[in-house]
C-alpha positions as CSV (number, residue, x, y, z in Angstrom):
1,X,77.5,22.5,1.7
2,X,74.3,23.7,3.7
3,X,73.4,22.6,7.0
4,X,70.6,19.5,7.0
5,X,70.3,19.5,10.6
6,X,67.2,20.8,12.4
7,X,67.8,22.6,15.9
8,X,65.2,21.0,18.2
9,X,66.3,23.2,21.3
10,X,63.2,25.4,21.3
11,X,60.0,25.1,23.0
12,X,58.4,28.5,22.5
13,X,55.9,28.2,18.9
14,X,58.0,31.6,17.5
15,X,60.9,29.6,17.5
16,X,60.2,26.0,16.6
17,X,58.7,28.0,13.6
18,X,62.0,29.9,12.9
19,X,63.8,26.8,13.5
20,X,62.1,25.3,10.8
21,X,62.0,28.0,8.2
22,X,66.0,27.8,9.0
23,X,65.9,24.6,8.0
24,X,63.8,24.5,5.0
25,X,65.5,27.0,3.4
26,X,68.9,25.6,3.6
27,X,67.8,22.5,2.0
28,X,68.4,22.8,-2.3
29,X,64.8,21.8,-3.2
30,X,63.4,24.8,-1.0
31,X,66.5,27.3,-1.8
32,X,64.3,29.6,-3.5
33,X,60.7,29.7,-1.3
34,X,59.5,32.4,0.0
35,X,57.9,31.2,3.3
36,X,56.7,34.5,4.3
37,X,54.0,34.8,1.3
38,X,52.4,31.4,0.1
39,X,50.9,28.4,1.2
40,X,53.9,27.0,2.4
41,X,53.7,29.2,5.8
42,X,50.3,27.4,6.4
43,X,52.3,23.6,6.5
44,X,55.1,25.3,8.4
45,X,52.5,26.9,11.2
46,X,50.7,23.5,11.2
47,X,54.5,21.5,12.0
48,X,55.2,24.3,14.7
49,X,51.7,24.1,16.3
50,X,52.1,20.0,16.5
51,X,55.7,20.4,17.6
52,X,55.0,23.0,20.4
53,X,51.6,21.2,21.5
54,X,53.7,17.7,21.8
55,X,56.1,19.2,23.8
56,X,53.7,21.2,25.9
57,X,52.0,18.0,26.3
58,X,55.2,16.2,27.7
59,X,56.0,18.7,30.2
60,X,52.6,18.4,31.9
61,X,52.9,14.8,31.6
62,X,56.2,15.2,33.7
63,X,54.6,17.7,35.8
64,X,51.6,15.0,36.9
65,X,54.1,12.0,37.9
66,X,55.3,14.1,40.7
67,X,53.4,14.9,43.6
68,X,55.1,18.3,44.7
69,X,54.0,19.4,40.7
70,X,50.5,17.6,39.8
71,X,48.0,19.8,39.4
72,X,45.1,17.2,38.3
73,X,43.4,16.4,41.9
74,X,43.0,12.8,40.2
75,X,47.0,12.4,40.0
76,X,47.5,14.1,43.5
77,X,45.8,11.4,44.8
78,X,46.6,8.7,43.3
79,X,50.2,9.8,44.0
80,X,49.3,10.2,47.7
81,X,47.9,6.7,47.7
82,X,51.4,5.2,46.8
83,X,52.5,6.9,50.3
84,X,49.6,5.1,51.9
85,X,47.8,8.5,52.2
86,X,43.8,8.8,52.2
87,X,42.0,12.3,51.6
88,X,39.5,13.3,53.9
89,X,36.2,13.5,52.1
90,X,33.3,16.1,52.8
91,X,32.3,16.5,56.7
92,X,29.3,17.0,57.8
93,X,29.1,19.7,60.8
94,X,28.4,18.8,64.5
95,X,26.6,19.6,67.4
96,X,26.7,18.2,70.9
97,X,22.9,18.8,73.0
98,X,21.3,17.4,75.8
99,X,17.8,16.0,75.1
100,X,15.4,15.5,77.7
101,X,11.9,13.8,77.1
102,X,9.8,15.6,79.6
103,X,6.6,13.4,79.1
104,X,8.2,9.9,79.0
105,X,7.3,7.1,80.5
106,X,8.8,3.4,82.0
107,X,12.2,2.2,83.3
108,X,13.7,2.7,79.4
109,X,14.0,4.8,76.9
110,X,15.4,4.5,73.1
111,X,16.4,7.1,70.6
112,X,16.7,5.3,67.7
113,X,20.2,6.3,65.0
114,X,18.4,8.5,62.7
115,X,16.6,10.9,65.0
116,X,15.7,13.8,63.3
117,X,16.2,17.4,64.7
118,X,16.1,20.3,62.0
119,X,17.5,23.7,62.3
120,X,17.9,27.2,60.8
121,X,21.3,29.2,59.2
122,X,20.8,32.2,57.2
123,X,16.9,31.2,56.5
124,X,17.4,27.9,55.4
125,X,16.5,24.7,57.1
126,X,18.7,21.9,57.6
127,X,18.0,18.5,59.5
128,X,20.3,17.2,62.2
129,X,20.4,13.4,62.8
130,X,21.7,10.7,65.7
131,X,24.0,8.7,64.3
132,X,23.7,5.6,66.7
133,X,21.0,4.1,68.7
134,X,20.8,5.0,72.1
135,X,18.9,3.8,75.0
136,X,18.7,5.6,79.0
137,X,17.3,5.0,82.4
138,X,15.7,7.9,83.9
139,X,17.7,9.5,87.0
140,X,15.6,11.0,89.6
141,X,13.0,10.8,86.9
142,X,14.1,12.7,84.5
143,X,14.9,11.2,80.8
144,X,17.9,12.8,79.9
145,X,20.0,11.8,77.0
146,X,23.2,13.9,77.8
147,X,26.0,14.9,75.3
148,X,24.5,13.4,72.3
149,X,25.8,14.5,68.6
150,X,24.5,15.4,66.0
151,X,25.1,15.0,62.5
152,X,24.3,17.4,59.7
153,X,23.0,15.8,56.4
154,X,21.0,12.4,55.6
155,X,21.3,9.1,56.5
156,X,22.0,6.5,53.3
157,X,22.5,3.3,52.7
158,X,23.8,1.4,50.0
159,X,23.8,-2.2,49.2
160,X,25.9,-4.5,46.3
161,X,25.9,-8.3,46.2
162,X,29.2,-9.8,45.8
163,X,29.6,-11.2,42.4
164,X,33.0,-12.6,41.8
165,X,32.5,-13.7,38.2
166,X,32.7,-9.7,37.7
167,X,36.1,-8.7,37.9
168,X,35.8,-5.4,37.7
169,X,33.4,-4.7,40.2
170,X,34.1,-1.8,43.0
171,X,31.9,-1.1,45.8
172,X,31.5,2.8,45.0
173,X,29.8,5.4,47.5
174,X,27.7,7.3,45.2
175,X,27.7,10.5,46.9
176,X,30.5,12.9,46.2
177,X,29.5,14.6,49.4
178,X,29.4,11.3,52.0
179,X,31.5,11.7,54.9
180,X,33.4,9.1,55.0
181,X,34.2,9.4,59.1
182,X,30.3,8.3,59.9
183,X,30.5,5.1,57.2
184,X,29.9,2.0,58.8
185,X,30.6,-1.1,56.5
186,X,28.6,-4.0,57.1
187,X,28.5,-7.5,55.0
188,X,25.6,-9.6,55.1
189,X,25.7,-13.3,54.6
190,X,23.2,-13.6,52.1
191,X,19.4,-12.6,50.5
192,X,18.1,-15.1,52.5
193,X,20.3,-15.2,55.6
194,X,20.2,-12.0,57.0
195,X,23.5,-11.8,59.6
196,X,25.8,-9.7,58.9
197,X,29.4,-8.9,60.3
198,X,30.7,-5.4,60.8
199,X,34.1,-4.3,59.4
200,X,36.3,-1.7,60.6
201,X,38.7,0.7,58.7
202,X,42.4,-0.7,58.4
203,X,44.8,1.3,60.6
204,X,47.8,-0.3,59.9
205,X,49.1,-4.0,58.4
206,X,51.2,-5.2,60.9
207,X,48.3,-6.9,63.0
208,X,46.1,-8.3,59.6
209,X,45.2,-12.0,59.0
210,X,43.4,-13.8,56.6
211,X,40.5,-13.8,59.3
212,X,40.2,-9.4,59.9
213,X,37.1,-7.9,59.0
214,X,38.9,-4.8,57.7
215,X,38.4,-2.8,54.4
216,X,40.5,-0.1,52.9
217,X,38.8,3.0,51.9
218,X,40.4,5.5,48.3
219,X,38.9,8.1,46.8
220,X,38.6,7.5,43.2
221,X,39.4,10.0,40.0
222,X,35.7,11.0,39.9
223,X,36.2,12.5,43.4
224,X,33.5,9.6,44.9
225,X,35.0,6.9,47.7
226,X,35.6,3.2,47.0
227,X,35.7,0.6,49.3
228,X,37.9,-2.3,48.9
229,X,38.7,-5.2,51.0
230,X,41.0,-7.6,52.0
231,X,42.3,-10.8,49.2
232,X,41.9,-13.4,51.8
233,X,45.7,-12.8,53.2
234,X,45.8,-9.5,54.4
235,X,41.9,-9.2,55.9
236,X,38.8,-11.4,55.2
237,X,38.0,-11.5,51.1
238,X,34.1,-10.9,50.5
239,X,32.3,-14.6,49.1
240,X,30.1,-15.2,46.2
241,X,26.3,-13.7,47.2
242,X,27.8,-11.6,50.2
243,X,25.7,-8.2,50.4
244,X,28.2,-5.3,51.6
245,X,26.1,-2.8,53.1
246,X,27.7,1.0,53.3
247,X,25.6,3.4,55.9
248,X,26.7,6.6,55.6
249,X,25.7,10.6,56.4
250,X,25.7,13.1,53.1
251,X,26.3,16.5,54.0
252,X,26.1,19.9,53.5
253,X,29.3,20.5,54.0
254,X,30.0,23.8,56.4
255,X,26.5,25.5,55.1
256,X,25.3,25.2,58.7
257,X,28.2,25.4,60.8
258,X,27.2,27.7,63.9
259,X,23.9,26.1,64.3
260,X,22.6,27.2,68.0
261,X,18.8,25.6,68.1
262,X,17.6,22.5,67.2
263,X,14.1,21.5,67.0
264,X,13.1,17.5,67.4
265,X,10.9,16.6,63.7
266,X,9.2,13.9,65.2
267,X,8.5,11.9,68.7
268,X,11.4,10.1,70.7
269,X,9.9,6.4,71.6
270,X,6.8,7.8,71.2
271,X,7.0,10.8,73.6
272,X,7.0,14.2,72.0
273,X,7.4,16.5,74.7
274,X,11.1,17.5,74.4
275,X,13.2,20.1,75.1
276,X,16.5,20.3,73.3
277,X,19.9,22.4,74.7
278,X,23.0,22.9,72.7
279,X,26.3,22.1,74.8
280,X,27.7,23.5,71.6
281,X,27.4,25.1,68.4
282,X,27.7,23.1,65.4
283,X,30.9,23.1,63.7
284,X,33.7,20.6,62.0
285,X,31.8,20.9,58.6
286,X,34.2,21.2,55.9
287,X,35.2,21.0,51.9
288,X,36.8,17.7,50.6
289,X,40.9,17.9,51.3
290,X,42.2,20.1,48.8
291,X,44.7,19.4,46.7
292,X,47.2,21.7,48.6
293,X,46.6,20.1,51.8
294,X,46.9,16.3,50.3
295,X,50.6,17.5,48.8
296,X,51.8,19.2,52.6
297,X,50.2,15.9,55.1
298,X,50.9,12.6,52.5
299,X,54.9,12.9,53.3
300,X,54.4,14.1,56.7
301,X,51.9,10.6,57.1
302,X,54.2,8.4,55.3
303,X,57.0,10.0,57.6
304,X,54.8,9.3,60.7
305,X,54.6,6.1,59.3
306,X,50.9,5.1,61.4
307,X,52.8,6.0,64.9
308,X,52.8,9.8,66.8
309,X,56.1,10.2,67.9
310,X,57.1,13.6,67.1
311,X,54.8,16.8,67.7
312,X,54.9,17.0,63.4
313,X,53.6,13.4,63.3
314,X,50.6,14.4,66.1
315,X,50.3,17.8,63.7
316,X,49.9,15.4,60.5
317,X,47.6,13.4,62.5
318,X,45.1,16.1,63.5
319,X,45.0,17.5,60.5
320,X,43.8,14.4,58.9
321,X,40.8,13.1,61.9
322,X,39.7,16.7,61.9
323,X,40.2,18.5,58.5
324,X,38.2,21.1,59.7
325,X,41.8,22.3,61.4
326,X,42.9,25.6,59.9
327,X,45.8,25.3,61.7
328,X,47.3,23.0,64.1
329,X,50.4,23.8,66.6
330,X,52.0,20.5,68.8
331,X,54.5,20.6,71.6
332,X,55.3,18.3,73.9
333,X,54.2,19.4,77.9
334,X,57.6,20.0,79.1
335,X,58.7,22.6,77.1
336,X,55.5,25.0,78.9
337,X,56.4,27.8,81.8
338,X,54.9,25.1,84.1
339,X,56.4,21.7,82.6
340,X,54.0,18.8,82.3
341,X,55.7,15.6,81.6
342,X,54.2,12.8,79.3
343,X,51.8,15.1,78.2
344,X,51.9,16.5,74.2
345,X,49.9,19.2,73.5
346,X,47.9,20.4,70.9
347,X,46.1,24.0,69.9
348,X,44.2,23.8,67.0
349,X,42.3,26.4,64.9
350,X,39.0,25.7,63.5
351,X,38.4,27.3,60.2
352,X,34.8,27.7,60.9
353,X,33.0,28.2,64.2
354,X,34.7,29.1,67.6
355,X,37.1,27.5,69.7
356,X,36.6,23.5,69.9
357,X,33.5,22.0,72.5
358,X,34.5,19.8,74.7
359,X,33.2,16.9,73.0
360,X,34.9,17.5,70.0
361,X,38.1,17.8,71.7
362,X,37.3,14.3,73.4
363,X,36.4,12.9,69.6
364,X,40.0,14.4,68.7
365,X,41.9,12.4,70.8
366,X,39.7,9.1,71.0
367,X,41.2,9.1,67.3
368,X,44.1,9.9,68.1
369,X,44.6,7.0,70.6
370,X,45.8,4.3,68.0
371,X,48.5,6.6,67.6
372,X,50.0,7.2,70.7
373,X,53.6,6.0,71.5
374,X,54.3,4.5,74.7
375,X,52.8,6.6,77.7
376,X,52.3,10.1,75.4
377,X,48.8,11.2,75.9
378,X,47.3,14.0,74.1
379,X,45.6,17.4,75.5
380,X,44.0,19.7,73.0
381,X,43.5,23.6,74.6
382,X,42.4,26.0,73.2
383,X,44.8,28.5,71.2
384,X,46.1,32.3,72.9
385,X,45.2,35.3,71.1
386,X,47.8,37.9,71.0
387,X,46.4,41.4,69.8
388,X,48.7,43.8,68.3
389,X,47.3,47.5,68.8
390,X,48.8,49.5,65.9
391,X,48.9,53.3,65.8
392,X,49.9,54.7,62.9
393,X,50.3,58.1,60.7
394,X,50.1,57.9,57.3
395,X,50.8,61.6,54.8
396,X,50.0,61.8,51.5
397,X,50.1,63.7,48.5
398,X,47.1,65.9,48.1
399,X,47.9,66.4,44.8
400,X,48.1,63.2,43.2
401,X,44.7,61.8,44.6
402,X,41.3,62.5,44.4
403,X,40.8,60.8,47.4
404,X,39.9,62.0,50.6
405,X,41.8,61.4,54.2
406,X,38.6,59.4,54.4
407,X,39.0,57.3,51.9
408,X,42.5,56.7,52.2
409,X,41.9,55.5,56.0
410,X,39.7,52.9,54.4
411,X,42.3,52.3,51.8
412,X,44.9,51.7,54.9
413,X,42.7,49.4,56.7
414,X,41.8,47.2,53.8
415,X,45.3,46.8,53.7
416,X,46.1,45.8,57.2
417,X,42.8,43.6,57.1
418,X,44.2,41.7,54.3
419,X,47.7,41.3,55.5
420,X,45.5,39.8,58.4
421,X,43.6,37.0,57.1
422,X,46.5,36.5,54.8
423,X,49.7,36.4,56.8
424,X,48.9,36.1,60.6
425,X,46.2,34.2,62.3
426,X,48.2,31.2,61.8
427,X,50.3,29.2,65.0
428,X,53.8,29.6,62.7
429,X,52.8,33.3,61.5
430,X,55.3,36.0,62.3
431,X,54.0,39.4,62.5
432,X,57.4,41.2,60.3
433,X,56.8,45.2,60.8
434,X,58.5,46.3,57.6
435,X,56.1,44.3,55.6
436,X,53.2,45.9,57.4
437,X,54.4,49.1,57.2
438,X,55.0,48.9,53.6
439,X,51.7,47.3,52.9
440,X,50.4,50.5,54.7
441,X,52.7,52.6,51.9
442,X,51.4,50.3,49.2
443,X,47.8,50.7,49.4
444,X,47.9,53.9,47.8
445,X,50.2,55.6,45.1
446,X,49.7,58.6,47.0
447,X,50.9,57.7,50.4
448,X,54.5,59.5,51.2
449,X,55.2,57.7,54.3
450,X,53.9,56.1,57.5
451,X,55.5,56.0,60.9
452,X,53.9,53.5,63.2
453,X,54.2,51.8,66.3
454,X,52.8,49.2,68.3
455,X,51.8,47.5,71.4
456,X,50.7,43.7,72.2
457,X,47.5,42.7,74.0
458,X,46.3,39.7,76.0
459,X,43.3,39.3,78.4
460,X,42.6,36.4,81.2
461,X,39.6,35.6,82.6
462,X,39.6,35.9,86.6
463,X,37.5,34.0,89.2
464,X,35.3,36.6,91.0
465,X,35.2,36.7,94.8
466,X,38.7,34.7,95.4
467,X,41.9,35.3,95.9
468,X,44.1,33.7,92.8
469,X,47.2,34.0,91.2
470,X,47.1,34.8,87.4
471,X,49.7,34.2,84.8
472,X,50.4,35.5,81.5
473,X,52.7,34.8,79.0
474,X,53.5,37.4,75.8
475,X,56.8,35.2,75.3
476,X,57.6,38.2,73.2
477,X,60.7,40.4,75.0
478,X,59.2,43.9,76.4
479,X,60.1,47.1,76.2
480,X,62.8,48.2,79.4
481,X,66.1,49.7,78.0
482,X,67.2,50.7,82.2
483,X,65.9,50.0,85.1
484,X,63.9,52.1,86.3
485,X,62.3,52.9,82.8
486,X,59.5,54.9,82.9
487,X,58.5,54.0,86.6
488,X,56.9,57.4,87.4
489,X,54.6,56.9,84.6
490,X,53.6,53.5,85.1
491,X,56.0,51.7,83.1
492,X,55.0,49.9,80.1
493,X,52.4,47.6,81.6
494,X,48.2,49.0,81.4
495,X,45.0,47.4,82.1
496,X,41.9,47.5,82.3
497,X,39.8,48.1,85.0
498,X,38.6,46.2,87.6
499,X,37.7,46.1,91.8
500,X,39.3,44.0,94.6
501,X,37.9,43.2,98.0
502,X,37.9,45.9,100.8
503,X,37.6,48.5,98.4
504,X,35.2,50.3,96.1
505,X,37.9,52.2,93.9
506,X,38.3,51.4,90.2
507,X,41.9,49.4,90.5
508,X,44.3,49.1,87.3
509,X,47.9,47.7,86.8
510,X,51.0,48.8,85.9
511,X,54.9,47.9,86.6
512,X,57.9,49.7,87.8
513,X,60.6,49.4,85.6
514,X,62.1,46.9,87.7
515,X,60.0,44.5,87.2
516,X,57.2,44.7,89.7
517,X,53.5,45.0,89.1
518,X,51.9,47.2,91.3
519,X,47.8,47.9,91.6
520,X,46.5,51.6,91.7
521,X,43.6,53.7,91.5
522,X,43.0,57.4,90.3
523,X,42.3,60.4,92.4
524,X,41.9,62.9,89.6
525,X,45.0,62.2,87.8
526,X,47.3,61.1,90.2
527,X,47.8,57.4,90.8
528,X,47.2,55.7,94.4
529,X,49.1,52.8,95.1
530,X,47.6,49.9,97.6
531,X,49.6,47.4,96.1
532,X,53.3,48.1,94.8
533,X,53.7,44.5,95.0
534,X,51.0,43.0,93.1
535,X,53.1,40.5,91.2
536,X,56.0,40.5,89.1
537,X,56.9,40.9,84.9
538,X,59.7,39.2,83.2
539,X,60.9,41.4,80.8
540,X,63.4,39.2,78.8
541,X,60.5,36.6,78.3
542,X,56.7,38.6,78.5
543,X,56.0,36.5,81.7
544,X,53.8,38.7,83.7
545,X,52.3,37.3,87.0
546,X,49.9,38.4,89.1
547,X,49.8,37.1,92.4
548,X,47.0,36.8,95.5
549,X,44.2,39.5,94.0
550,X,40.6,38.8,95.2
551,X,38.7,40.3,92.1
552,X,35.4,41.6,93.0
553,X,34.1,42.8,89.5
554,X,35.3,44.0,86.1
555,X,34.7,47.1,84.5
556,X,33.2,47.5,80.9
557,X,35.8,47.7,78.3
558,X,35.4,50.1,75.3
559,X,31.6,50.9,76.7
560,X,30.4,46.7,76.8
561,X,30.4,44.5,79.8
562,X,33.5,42.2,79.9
563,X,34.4,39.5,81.6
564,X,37.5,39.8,80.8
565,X,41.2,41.8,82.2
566,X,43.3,43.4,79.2
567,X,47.0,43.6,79.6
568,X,48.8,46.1,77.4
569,X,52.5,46.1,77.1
570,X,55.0,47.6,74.4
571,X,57.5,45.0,73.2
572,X,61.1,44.9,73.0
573,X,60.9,44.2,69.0
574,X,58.9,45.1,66.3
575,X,58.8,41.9,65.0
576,X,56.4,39.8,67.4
577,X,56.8,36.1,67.1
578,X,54.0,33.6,67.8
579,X,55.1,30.5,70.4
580,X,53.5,27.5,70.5
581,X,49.8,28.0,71.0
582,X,50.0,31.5,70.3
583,X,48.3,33.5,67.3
584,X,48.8,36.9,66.7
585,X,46.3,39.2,64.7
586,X,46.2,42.8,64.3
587,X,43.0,44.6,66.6
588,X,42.5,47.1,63.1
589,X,39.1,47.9,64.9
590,X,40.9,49.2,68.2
591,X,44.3,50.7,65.8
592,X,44.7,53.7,65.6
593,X,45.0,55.0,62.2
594,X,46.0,59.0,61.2
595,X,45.8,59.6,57.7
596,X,47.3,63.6,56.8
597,X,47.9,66.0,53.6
598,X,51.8,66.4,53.6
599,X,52.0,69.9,53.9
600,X,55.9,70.1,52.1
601,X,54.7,68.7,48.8
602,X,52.6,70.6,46.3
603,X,48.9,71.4,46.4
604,X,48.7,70.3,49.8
605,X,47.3,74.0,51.5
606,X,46.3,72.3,54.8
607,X,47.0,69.9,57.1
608,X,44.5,67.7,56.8
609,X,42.4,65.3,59.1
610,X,43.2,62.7,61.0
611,X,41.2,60.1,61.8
612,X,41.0,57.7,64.8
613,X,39.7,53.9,65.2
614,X,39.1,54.1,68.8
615,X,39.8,56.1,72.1
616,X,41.7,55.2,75.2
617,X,40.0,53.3,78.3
């Protein structure tokens, strides 16, 4: 007797339709069809196509209950919201300036929130605002409002009245582009009495009554912010003819981060002879979270549970106060050369605009306050760029390309730029020298081979005219397989140049082999020493100090003033590993990069040409 039993194993539409077929035919009424060549294969294409788009169907279904698999930003939310975990909406970018109101007049002066100041990026005007009223006394006569921020965007306002007969009323911010971190939530009593109580964002249930003027803040599935607040036990419920008033800025997003000068649009108190200075470009403005970034910090937050205690937990939470943080490296003070106790630190990279102002540091950890454990507190610096300086020499086969040594350079450098914004120029990225040397081999099928080396670079910034000690740290191993190594040469330690006091010889540095630093000069080529103890390098660790030099001046580096001191060293590994507020990123424009014909393979008749980035200083 024939099988009646349909295999339902298969997902794939070829073989739900075989399956079916399969079945068909063993059945006695269909024993003699040809499914193949009538009407019948319609029906059976039909049951496949609803089979295979139910089951399709299901598996995305699955795929959307799990946050680490949810690919509808809608889902990733709302899945994120069950671990208590908020996107951050659009930001608006900021600027911090000193304003001073040259023709004012009186013992006061006010600058009311919504101040207008406009500005240009790329040809296109944007307009700046205050984003709280603010009122001075002139010192020494001068009306200065110092360190105040701007905003990027518009000013809005939005109003409902509290109607509880409506059950399904939400108190929406219309604007998909609001930033969220300059709403102010307000309720007013009533049309006809106008006070009003301000509530604050919840932080945390542990401290909520029935009395706290507290609401909670979601984004919704249409990407827009809702405001909800408390049900009369956990924070203050809203009342019948209550007016909830939402005063936030809409944005731009990051069109004009890197805004320089700002221009007032109108009079300050009625004054309107002002002079504005940026402190600090504008930057912070940023995208809504994306949908990657809500899956990596909503386990890390519900981890950190509303407390910083670990450096991930102070990562997590600076990522979410500032989520214009590309990338974001804690430690805590006593694990620096110099050990700081109590003290947790924080580099952060900006993913638009330079390193952090001052003020925006200051913003950083005012939010960060409310997280702090115990006697922890916070310091954000800036983050350490360590350059690698490649050289490399790339053959190919002549007779496989049409491309020129020209060309190919390009080819090689697109390559190494790529693997750059890609792979490095993150805290946690390591720089791995077989995957740059085979991206080098990879960016053209008619590259042979490529033998390359490299060195590491750092720079520090001395004070002119006083004697200082200088530290810097590769905390990468260098290169010294004896001691002794390479001593009559210099070692494996270069610099710049620069003068010191007493002298007017362009000085440099190099080490020893046994770890000293010594200071020289050049007559012709031979190398004066004045110092042979000008500090001392660490090789096991890439601590190089410097110790009692009175810098007088610095020389131009690659043909441009500098204000700057290089320090060149070659490394113990190829494989150069970031540490704490470290980034690494290749220096392509100061590589240098030899692309030749191999002259043992076919139609190469020459040489070639090789081609180099930059020269030696």
């Amino acid at each position: 007797m024939a099988s009646t039993k349909l295999d339902i194993s298969e997902l794939d539409f070829d073989a739900i339709k075989v399956n079916l077929k399969n079945f068909l035919s063993k059945q006695a009424e269909f024993s003699d069809y040809n499914f193949e060549g009538s009407g019948f294969a319609i029906l059976i294409d039909l049951l496949a196509y609803n089979t295979h788009y139910l089951g399709f169907n299901a598996n995305m279904l699955a795929n959307e209950m799990y946050l680490d698999s949810a690919d509808i930003r809608a889902n990733v939310v709302s899945l994120a919201k069950m671990l208590g975990y908020t996107p951050s909406s659009a930001k608006s970018p900021v600027a911090s300036v000193d304003i001073v109101v040259n023709d004012a007049t009186g013992t006061t002066l006010s600058m009311d929130k919504g101040q207008t100041f406009t500005t240009s990026v790329n040809g296109t005007t944007y307009n700046y605002i205050t984003n709280e009223d603010l009122t001075i006394s002139p010192v020494d006569g001068v009306f200065k409002f110092s360190n105040v921020s701007l905003y990027e965007g518009t000013q809005t306002t939005f109003r409902y009245t509290v109607d509880e007969q409506d059950p399904d009323q939400k108190f929406i911010i219309p604007s998909a582009n609001a930033d969220t971190s300059t709403l102010k939530v307000k309720i007013q009593t009533s049309l006809q009495d106008t006070s009003s109580t301000t509530y604050s964002q919840v932080t945390g249930l542990t401290k909520l009554s029935s009395e706290s003027n507290i609401y909670f803040l979601n984004e919704t599935d249409t990407g827009k912010f809702e405001v909800t607040f408390g049900d009369g036990i956990l924070g203050r419920k809203p009342q019948q003819g209550n007016i909830v008033i939402l005063e936030y800025i809409v944005s731009n997003k990051s069109l004009s981060n890197g805004a320089s000068t700002f221009v007032p649009a109108g009079s300050i108190g009625g004054f309107s002879n002002i002079t504005v200075t940026a402190n600090s470009v504008s930057q912070g403005g940023s995208e809504p979270e994306s949908k990657e970034s809500i899956r990596f910090n909503a386990p890390l937050q519900y981890t950190a549970q509303d407390r910083a205690v670990t450096t991930s937990d102070y990562e997590t939470k600076v990522l979410s106060v500032y989520p214009n943080a590309q990338s974001v490296s804690a430690w805590g003070g006593e694990d620096d050369e110099t050990p700081i106790y109590g003290v947790v630190k924080i580099a952060i990279k900006a993913a638009s605009g330079s390193t952090l102002t001052t003020q925006t540091k200051q913003d950083i950890i005012s939010k960060l306050k409310e997280y702090n454990v115990g006697s922890v507190t916070p310091q954000i610096v800036d983050p350490e760029v360590t350059s690698i300086l490649l050289t490399t020499n790339a053959k190919y086969d002549a007779a496989s390309t049409t491309k020129d040594s020209e060309t190919l350079k390009s080819d090689v450098i697109s390559a190494l730029t790529t693997y750059n914004s890609n792979t490095l120029q993150k805290f946690d990225s390591v720089f791995r020298y077989s995957k740059v040397v085979k991206a080098i081999d990879d960016s053209d099928t008619s590259i042979l081979s490529n033998i390359t080396t490299l060195k590491i670079r750092k720079s520090f910034t001395p004070t002119l005219n006083s004697s200082l000690k200088y530290n810097v740290y590769f905390r990468n191993a260098l290169y010294n397989p004896h001691t002794g190594h390479n001593s009559t040469m210099g070692g494996i330690l270069s610099s710049t140049g620069f003068k010191v006091n007493g002298s007017n010889f362009e000085h440099f540095l190099d080490d020893d082999g046994n770890g000293v630093v010594r200071a020289y000069y050049l007559s012709g080529a031979t190398r004066v020493y004045t110092n042979s103890t000008q500090g001392t390098i660490d090789y096991s660790t890439g601590a190089i100090t410097i110790n009692s030099l009175q810098i007088t001046s610095i020389s131009n580096i690659r043909g441009s003033a500098s204000s700057v001191i290089e320090l060149t060293v070659q490394p113990s590994s190829n494989d150069i590993v970031p540490v704490r507020d470290q980034i690494l990123e290749i220096d392509i424009a100061n590589s240098t990069i030899n692309v030749v014909k191999d002259t043992f393979v076919g139609g190469a008749s020459d040489a070639g040409v090789g081609y180099n980035t930059t020269s030696a200083y």
